[in-house]
C-alpha positions as CSV (number, residue, x, y, z in Angstrom):
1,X,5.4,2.4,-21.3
2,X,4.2,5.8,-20.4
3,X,2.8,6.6,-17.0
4,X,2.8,4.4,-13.6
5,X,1.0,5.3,-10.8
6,X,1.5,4.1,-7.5
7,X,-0.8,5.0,-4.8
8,X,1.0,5.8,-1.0
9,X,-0.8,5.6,2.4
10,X,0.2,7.6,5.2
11,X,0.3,5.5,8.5
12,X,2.0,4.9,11.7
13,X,5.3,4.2,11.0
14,X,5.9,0.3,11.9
15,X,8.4,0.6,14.3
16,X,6.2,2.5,16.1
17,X,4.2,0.6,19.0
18,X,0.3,1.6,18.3
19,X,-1.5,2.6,21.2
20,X,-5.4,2.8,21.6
21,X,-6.7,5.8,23.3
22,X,-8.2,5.1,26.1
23,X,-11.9,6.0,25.7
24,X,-11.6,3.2,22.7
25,X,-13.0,5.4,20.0
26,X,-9.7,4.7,17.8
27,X,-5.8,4.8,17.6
28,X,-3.5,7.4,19.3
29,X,-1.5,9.4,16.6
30,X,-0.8,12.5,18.8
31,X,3.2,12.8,18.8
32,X,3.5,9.2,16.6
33,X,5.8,9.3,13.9
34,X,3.6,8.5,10.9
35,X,5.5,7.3,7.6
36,X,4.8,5.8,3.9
37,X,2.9,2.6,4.0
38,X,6.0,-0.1,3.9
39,X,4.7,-2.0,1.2
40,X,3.7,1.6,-1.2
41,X,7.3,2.3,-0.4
42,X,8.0,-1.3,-2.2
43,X,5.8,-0.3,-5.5
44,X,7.6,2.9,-5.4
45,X,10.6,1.7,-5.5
46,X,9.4,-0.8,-8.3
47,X,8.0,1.6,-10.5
48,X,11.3,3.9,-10.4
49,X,13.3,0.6,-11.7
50,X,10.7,0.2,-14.3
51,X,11.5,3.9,-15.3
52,X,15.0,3.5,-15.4
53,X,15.1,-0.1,-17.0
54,X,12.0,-0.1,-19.2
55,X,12.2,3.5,-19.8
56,X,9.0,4.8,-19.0
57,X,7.9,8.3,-19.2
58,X,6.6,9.1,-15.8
59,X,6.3,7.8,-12.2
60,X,3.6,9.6,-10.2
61,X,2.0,8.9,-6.5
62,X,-1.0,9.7,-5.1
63,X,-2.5,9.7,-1.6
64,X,-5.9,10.2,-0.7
65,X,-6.3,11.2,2.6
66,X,-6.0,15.0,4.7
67,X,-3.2,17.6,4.2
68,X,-1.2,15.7,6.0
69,X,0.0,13.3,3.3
70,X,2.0,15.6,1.4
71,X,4.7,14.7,4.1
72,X,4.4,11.1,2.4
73,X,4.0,12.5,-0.7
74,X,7.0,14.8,-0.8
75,X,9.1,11.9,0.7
76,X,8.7,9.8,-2.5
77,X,9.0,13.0,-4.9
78,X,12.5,12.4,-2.8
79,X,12.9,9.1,-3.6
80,X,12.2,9.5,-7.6
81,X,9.0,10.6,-8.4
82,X,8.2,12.8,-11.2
83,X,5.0,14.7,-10.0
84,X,2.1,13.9,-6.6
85,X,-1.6,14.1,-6.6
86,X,-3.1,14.8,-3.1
87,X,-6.9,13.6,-3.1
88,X,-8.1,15.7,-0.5
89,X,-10.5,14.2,2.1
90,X,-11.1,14.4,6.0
91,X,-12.1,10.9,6.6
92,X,-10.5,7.7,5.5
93,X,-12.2,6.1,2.9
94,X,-13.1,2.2,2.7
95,X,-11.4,0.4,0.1
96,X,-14.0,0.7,-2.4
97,X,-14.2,3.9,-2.3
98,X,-10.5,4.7,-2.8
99,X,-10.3,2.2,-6.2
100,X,-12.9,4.7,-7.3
101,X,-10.8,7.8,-6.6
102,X,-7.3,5.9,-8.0
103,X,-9.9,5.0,-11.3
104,X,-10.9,8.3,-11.6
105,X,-7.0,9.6,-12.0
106,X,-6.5,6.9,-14.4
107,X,-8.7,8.1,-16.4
108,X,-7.5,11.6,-16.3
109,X,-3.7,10.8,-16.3
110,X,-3.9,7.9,-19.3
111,X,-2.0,5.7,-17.1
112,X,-0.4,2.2,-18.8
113,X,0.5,0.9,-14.8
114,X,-0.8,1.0,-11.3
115,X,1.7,-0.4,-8.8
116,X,0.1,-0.4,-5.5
117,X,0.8,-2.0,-2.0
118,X,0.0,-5.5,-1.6
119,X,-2.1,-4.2,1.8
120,X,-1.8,-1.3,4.3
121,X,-0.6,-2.4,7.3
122,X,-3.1,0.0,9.2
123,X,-6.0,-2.1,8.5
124,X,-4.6,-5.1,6.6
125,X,-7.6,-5.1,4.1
126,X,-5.8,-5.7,0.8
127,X,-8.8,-5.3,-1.1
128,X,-7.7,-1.9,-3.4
129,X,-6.1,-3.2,-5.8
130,X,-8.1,-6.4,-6.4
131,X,-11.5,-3.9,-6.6
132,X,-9.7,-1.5,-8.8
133,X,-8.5,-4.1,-11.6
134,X,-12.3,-5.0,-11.4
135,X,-13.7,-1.4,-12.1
136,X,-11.0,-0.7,-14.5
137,X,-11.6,-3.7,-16.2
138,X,-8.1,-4.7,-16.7
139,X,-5.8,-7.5,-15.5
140,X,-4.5,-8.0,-12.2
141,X,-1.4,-9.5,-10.2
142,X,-1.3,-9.4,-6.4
143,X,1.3,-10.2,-4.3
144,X,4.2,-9.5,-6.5
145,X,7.8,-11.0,-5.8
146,X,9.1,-10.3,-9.2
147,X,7.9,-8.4,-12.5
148,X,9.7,-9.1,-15.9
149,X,8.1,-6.7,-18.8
150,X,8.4,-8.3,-22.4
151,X,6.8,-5.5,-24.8
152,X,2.8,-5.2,-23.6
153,X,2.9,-8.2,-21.2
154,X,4.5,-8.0,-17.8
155,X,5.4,-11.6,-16.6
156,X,5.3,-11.9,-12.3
157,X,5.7,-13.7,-10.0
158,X,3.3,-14.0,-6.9
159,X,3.5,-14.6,-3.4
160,X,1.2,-17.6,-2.7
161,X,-0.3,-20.2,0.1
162,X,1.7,-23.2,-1.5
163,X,4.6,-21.2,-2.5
164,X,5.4,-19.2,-6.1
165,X,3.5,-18.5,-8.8
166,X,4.2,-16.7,-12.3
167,X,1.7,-15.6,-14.6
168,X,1.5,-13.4,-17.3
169,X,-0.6,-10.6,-18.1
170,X,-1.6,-8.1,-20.8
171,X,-0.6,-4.1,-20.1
172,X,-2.1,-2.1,-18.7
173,X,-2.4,-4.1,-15.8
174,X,-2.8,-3.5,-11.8
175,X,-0.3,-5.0,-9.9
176,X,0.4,-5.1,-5.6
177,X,3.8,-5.3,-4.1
178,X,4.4,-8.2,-1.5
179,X,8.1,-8.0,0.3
180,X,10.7,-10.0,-1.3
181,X,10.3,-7.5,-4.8
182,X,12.7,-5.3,-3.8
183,X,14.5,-3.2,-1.1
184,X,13.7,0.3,-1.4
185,X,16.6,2.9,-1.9
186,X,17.6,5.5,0.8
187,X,16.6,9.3,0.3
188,X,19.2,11.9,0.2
189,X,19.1,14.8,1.6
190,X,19.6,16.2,-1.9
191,X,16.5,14.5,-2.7
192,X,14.7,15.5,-0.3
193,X,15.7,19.5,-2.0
194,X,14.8,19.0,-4.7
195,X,11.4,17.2,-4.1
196,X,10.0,20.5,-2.9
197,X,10.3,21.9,-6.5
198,X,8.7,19.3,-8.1
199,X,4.7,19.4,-8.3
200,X,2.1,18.7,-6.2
201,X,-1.6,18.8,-7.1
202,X,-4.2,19.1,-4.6
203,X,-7.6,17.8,-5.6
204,X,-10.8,17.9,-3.0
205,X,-12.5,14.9,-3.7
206,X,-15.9,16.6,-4.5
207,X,-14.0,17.9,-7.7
208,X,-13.7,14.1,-8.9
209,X,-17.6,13.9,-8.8
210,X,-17.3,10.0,-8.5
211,X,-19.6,7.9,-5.7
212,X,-18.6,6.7,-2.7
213,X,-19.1,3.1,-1.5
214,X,-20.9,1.8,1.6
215,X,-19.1,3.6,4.3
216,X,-17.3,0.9,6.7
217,X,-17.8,2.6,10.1
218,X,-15.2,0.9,13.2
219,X,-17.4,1.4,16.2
220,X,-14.8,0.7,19.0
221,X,-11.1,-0.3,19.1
222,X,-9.4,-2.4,21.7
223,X,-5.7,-3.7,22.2
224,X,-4.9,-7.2,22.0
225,X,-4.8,-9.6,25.3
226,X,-1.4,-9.5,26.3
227,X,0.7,-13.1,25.1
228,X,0.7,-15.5,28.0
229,X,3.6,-16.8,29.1
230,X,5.2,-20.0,26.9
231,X,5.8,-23.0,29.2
232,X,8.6,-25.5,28.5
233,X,8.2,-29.6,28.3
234,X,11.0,-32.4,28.4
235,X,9.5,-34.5,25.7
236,X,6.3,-35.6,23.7
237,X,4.3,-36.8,26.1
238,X,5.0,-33.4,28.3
239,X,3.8,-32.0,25.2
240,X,0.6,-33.9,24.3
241,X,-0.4,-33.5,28.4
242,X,0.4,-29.8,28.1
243,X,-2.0,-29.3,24.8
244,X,-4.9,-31.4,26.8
245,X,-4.7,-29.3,30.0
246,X,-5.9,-26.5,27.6
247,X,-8.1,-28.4,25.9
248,X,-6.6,-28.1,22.4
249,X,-6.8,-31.6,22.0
């Protein structure tokens, strides 16, 4: 195996409680702690075992987004990563849209893997990776507990509905990271020192000359009801009454 590409998102970090401004017209970031996208920081960390098991050549991340994501970026040249590629754009792209960019490095790079994210957890669309196996015209395996290579074929094992799943699949191959895969390692300070020496393109997005999809436009955002309160019951039939008196059955 040569290259892997993982792709991060930068987001608010999820220990962070999201606020919606108050006029409605989207989600308050001033002051928030914004981090890598938990589940990218899983296919990271994947795709650096692959490297050091498997021996592959190169592990290298890509964001597409505003300046901003080199923080991400340089945070998993930290954890491992051999070189970053910024896809410069000042608004957020729909899903679509950002298979098209990842497709368009693929091409450029020659890459043998994509390890992405099973979903962002910004917008919970996990749609990327399914629409970028479909342009690339190469196999796909979502949800990903476990990935065993054998030569060209990675065996894995998904995440799904009625429990586990494995299937095997002909390289190269996109592939989404769901929880249980892995724990990802902790970034030294070290690291983090010598991640500012390693490189880190910057490409405006016009420069990729690729089209856009239908642009998914979020008119208003609004916080959820706040939980009511849970009620207790003595038995069953406290139970049953309970679920009637809200109409539920």
């Amino acid at each position: 195996m040569d290259k892997i590409l993982v792709g991060l998102k930068r987001v608010v970090d999820y220990n962070v409680r999201v606020r919606v401004r108050h006029d409605g017209s989207g989600v308050d970031t001033d002051g928030v702690k914004m981090s890598i996208n938990p589940f990218d920081e899983i296919a990271l960390e994947e795709a650096l075992r692959i490297k050091e098991s498997v021996n592959a050549t190169e592990v290298i991340v890509i964001s597409v987004g505003s300046s901003a994501a080199q923080q991400q970026l340089r945070t998993g040249l930290a954890m491992g990563a051999d070189r970053a590629i910024l896809v410069e754009v000042d608004e957020e792209l729909d899903p679509l849209s950002c298979a098209r960019v990842f497709k368009a490095i693929i091409d450029r790079e020659k890459v043998d893997l994509v390890l992405l994210g099973k979903q962002a957890i910004d917008n919970d669309n996990s749609q990327t990776g399914q629409m970028l196996a479909a342009i690339w015209d190469r196999p796909q395996a979502t949800f990903a507990s476990e990935i065993v290579f054998d030569g060209d074929k990675a065996r894995v094992t998904r995440e799904v509905d009625i429990g586990l799943e494995t299937i095997e699949i002909d390289l190269p191959a996109v592939i989404t990271a769901d929880l249980r895969l892995n724990e990802p390692r902790y970034v030294k300070l070290p690291d983090i020192m010598k991640a500012k020496k390693k490189t880190l393109e910057e490409i405006p997005l016009a420069d990729l000359g690729i089209e856009l999809g239908p642009a998914i436009k979020a008119t208003a955002f609004e916080a959820p009801a706040e939980r009511q309160r849970g009620i207790m019951v003595d038995d069953v039939a406290g139970l049953i009454a309970a679920l009637k008196d809200k109409g539920l059955l």
